[in-house]
N, C-alpha and C positions, 0 to 999 in steps of 0.2 A: 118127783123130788121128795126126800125124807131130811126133815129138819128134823134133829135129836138134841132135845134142852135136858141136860144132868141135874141132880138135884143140890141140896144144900151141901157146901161143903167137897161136892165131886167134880169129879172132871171127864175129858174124852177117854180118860185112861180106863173109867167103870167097864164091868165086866159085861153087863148090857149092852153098853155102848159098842165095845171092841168086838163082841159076838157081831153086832147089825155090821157092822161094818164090814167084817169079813165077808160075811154072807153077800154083802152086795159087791166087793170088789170079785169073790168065788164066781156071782151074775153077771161078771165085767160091767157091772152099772155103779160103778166106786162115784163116776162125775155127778151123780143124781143125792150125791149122800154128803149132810152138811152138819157138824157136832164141834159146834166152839167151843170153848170153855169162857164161861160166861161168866162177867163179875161179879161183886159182890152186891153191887146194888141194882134194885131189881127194875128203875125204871133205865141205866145204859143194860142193863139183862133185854130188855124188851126193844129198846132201840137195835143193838146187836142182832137179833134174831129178824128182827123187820128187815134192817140192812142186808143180811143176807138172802132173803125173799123177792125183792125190790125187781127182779128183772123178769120173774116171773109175772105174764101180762092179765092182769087183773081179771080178764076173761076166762084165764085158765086155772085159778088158785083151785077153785072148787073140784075139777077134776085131776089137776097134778100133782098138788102139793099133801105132805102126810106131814104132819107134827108130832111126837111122838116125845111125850113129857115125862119125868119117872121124877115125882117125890113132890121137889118144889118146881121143877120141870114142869108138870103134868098141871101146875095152878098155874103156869107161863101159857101151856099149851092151850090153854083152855080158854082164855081170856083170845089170844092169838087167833084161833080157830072162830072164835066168834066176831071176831074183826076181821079177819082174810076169807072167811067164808068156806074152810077150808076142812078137811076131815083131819082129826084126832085120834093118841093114842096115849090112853094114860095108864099109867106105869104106880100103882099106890100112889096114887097123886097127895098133893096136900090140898084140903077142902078149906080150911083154916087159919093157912100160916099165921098169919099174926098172934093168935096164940103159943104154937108150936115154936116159933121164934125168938121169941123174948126173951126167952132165957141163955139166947147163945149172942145177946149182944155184947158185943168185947172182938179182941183180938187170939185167935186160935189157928187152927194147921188144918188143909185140907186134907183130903183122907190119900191121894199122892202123891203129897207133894211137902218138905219142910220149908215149905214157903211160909210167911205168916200170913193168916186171913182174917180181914177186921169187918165185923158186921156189924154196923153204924147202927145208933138207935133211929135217927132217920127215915134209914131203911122201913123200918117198922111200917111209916107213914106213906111210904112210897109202894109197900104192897098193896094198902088199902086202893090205890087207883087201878087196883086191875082186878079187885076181885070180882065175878058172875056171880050175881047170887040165886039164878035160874038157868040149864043153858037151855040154848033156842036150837030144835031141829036135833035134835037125839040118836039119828041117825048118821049122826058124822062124826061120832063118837064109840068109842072099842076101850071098854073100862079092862084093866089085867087088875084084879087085887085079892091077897092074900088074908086069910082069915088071923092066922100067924105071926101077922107084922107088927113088931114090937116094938112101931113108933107110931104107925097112927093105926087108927079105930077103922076097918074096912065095911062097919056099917055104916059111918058117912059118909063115905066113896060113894057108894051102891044107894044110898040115898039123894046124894046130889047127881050121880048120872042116870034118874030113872031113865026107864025108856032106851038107853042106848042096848048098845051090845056088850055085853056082861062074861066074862069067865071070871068067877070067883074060883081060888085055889083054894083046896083045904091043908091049912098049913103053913109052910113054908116060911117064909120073913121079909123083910123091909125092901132085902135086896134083891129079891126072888130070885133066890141063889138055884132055880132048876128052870131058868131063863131057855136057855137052847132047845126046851121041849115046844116052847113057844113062839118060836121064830116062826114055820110056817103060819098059821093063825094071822103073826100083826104084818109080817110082810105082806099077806093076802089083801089082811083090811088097803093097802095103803098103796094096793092097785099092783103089786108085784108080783108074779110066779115064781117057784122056786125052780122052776126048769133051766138051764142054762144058756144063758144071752141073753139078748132082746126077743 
């Protein structure tokens, strides 16, 4: 099963998103594929994502499950993975947020939606409960990040996930807008062939 956490401001609509998605409906394995759009505040974000996990039997988190975080995602994903025991996949994660946040405290628009989206300063203090400030077992971990990304630094990606497995891109941006080269790579990590079926 591939839990997929969006990042600040995004939704299932991301183009990220919508690629895995295809590709697993393409695998007829769409029932294995789970991408909410998660609120704004990030400890119902982390309840949300647990809830959807919850039936998967404790036994098997470590071999079934793939989390698979891009931005503020990828600091869900990671906290996540070090609680369920499970393998990860971060997408330009945020190492950080709580700095990278602050400045977007207030009422603004998601990037699909003219919905209004209010990021509580609250929030702020509610990130702080999830942050790793080491992770454990590095091998359950698949870092994607861009040199290019014009929101966060991808030497502290590659710094906080030593050890894991690493493609650094040269280039590109926040959104890793040449995502679909990369499909096979995180599908693989997250136990799936690109071959057709089961």
């Amino acid at each position: 099963m591939i839990l997929y956490l969006h990042g600040f401001r995004s939704s299932p609509l991301s183009m990220k998103s919508r690629l895995l998605a295809a590709q697993m409906q393409a695998l007829g394995r769409s029932d294995e594929w789970r991408c909410p759009q998660l609120p704004a505040s990030p400890k119902l974000a982390i309840e949300l994502a647990l809830s959807l996990v919850k039936h998967v039997p404790a036994h098997e988190l470590t071999s079934t499950l793939t989390i698979i975080g891009s931005s503020l995602g990828g600091y869900y994903a990671t906290w996540l993975a070090e609680q369920l025991d499970c393998r990860a996949v971060l997408l330009n994660p945020a190492i950080v947020p709580l700095l990278d946040l602050e400045q977007h405290v207030g009422v603004t628009t998601a990037f699909h939606s003219d919905e209004p989206f209010e990021f509580r300063r609250d929030y702020i203090d509610e990130l702080r409960g999830f942050a790793v400030p080491a992770i454990s077992r590095p091998e359950r971990y698949f870092l994607l990040a861009a040199t290019g990304d014009e929101v966060l630094d991808y030497r502290d990606m590659v710094a906080h996930y030593a050890g894991a497995r690493q493609t650094i891109i040269d280039g590109s941006d926040h959104g890793i807008s040449e995502f679909a080269d990369y499909l096979v790579p995180v599908l693989q990590f997250c136990g799936i062939g690109m071959d057709a079926g089961r």
